[in-house]
N, C-alpha and C positions, 0 to 999 in steps of 0.2 A: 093583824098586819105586823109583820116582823119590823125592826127596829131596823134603819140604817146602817150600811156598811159604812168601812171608814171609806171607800171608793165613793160611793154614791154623796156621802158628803164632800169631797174633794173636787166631784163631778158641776155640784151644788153650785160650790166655792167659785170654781171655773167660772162657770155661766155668769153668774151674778155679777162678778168682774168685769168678765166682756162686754155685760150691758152698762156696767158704768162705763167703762171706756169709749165705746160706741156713742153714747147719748154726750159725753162732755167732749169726743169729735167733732160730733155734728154742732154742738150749741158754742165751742168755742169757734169753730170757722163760722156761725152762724151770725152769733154776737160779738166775738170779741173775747180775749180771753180776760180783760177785767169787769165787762159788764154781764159774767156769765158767775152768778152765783153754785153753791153747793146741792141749795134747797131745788134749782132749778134743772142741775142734772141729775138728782134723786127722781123727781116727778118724769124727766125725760128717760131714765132706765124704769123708773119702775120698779123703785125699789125704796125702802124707809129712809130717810137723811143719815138716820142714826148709824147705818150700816156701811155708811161709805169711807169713815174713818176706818174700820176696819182692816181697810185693802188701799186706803191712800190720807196719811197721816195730814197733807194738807193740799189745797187748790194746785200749788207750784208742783207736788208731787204726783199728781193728778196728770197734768200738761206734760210732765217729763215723762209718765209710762207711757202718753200716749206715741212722743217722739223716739222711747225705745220699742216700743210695739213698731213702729216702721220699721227702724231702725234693725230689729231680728227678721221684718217682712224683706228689706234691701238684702240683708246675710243670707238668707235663704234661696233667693234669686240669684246672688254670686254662688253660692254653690252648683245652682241649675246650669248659667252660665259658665262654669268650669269645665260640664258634661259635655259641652259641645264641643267635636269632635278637630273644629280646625280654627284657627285663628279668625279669619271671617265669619265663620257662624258665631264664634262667641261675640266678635262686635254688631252683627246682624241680631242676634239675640237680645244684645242691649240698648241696641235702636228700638227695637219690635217692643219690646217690656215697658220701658220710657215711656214710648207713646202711648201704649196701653193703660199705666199708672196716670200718664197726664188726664183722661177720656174718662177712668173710670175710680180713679181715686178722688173726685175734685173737692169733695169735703176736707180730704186730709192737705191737698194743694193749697187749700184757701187758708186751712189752718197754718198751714208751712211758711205762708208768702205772709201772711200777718207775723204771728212771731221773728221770723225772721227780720226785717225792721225794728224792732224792739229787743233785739236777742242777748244787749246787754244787759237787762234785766233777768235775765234767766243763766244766771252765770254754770251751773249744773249743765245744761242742755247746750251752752255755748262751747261747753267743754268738749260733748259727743261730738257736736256739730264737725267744731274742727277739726278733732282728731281723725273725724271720717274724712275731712278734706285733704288734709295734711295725707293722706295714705291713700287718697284716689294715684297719683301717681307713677306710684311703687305699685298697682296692680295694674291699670289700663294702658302703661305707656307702653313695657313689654308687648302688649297686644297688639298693640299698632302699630311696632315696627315688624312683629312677628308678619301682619296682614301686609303688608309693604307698601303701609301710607307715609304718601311721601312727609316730611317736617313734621315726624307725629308729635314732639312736643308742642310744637304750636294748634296742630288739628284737634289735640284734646284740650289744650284752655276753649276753643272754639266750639266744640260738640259739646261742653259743657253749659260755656255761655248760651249757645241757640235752645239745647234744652231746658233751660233754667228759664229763658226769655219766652216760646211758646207755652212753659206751665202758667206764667203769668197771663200772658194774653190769653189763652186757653178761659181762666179765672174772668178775666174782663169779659171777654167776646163772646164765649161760649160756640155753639157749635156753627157761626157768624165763621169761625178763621177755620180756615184750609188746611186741617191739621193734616188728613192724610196727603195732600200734597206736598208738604215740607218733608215728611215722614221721606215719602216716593222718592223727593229731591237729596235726602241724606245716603238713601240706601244707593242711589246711580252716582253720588260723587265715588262715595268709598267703594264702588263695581261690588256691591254685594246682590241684587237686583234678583241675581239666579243660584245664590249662597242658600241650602236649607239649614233647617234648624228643626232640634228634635224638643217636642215641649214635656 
């Protein structure tokens, strides 16, 4: 048996990370991020305690990859969102994605909506937080006056509130709330209804 490449180790590395990340996901929306020991997201990746220092020097550093790990998933999706071809498909886009994340992210939601309440403890992550907020709108207000909604500064404080308020209830009610009719209800205010979008 030939020896490792350095790729196959780097390959290795990858993996092994993702399943810490994954496993202290799921156990910090599970438990809580202070009643979520190290030793218990070792045993939930599946991997030796010893090894997790390796790729996350402490707990808090742990919780902050997981919120830059969204945080390049979010970057990735404005870039998809860019590719759409006319100003309604890119706010159709971002209705569509939204609802999508609220349905099928609800570990990383639970995590999100817990931290969030305590977020000045996490002065690092508070810092991403806002900077993301502080720079929503310098990207989406251009979109919505481009889409020719009427009062878009006020429609985007609003489409941010309603979506930030179903990811919670979403968390509470589960699949109890009428997500895709809210969804149906956003897409025929802003007449996007018959707007495609390329995924």
């Amino acid at each position: 048996m030939s020896p490792r490449s350095s790729k196959q180790f780097e390959e290795i590395r990858q993996a092994s990370q993702r399943k810490i990340l994954d496993a202290a996901l799921k156990l910090f929306a599970e438990k809580g991020y202070h009643a979520t020991s190290i030793s218990q997201i070792a045993t939930e990746a599946g991997v030796a305690k010893g090894l997790i220092p390796h790729y996350f020097k402490t707990k808090e550093g742990l919780v902050q990859a997981v919120i830059e790990d969204a945080v390049a998933h979010g970057d990735a999706l404005f870039e998809k969102m860019m590719k759409q071809p006319t100003a309604k498909g890119k706010l159709r886009f971002v209705i569509e994605e939204a609802f999508s994340m609220i349905v099928e992210e609800h570990e990383y939601n639970k995590l999100l909506a817990s931290l969030s309440l305590k977020i000045d403890q996490f002065p690092k992550m508070r810092e991403v937080v806002m900077g993301k907020y502080e720079g929503m709108p310098q990207l989406f207000l251009p979109l919505l006056q481009e889409a020719g909604i009427p009062n878009p500064e006020e429609e985007l404080l609003l489409l941010g509130v309603i979506l930030d308020g179903v990811g919670i209830q979403h968390i509470v009610l589960g699949d109890a709330m009428p997500i895709e009719k809210i969804k149906d209800y956003l897409l025929k205010k802003y007449d996007l209804e018959q707007v495609e979008i390329k995924h």
